[in-house]
N, C-alpha and C positions, 0 to 999 in steps of 0.2 A: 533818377536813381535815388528814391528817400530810402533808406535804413532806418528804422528805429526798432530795432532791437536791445532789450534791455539785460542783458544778460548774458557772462561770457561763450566765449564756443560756439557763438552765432554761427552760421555761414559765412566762410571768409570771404572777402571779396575775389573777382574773376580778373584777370588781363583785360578779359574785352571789357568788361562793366567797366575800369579804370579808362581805358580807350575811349567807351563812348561818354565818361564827362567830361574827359578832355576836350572832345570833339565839339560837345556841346557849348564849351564855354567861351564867351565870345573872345574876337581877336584883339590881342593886346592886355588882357587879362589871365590872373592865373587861377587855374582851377582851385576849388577852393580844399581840394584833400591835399594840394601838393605845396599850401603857402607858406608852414614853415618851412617844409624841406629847400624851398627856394633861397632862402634867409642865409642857410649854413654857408659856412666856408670851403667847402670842399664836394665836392659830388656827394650823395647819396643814393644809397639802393634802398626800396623802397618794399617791405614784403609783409603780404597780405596780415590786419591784424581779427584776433580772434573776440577782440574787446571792439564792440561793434554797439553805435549808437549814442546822441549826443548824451547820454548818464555816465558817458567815460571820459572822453577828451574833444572839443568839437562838435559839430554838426554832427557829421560822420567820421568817427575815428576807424577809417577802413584800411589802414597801412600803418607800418608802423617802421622804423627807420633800422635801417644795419649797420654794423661798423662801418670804421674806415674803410675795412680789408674787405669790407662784403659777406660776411661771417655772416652764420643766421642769428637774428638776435634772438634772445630767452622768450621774448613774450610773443613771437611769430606763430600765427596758424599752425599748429603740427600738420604735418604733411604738404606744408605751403611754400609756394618757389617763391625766388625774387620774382618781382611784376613791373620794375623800371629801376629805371637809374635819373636823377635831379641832378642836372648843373647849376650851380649858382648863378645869379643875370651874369654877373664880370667874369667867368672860368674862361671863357677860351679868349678875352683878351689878352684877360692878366696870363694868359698864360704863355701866350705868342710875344710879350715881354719879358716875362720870368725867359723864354728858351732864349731869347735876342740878347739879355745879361748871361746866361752861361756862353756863351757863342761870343761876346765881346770876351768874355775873361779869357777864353781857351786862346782867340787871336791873340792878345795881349801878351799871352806866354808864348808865343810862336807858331801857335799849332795853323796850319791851312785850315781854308774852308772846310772842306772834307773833315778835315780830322775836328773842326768846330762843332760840325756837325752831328760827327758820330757823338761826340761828349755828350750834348745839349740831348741827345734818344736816349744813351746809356744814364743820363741821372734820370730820368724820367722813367725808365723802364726798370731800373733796380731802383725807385721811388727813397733817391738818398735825400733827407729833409738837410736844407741849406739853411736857411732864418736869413740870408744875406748874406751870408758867408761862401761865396763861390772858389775861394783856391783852395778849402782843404777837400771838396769832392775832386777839383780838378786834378790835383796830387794825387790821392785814390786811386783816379781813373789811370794816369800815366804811370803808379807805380803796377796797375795791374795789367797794361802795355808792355811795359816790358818783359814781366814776369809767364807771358804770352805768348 
């Protein structure tokens, strides 16, 4: 899959074109459109870019990164969907201890398993940023318990 298109509004790239370098690339190695996205701190969504060929960014600059929120960015393919999502190598460790530190804090304040539990979904699902700070979400949560 060489692109060398010089010029913008190329042909964006496909889902499967992305798929089959993935595929190709060998095991234990990362494709090489997806090596900074691997870098970030946080997932990213990755959607097709219209600035195609190494006269832009890269070999192949054939994706181009979306917010946090998954929003489309400005410079994306008009008319172009997301084409993946990139977890960082550490996301789903660091994350299975990020939920085990909200899950200790909620025991610590009384709460059962169960109710640890549900805490440790609810900050992750209404995506409330902590930096460390785990009792003022947990306060949040149980003042929204009862108000419930």
């Amino acid at each position: 899959m060489t692109r060398n298109y010089r010029a913008p509004k190329a042909e964006p790239v496909t889902a499967e074109e992305v798929s089959a370098h993935v595929a190709a690339t060998p095991a234990g190695a990362v494709p090489s459109m997806l090596k900074d996205a691997v870098r970030a701190a946080l997932p990213v969504t990755m959607w097709p870019s219209p600035w195609v060929g190494k006269d832009f960014y890269g070999l192949d600059c054939l994706l181009t990164p979306g917010s946090m929120h998954g929003e489309r960015p400005e410079d994306a393919a008009p008319g172009g969907e997301p084409i993946l999502s990139v977890l960082p190598h550490d996301y789903l460790s660091s994350n299975a201890v990020f939920i085990e530190n909200l899950k200790e804090t909620a025991r610590a304040a009384g709460s059962t398993e169960a109710e640890a539990a549900e805490f440790s979904r609810w900050v992750i699902i209404e995506a409330q940023l902590c930096f460390g700070d785990f009792q003022t979400p947990y306060a949040t949560w149980k003042d929204r318990q009862r108000t419930a």
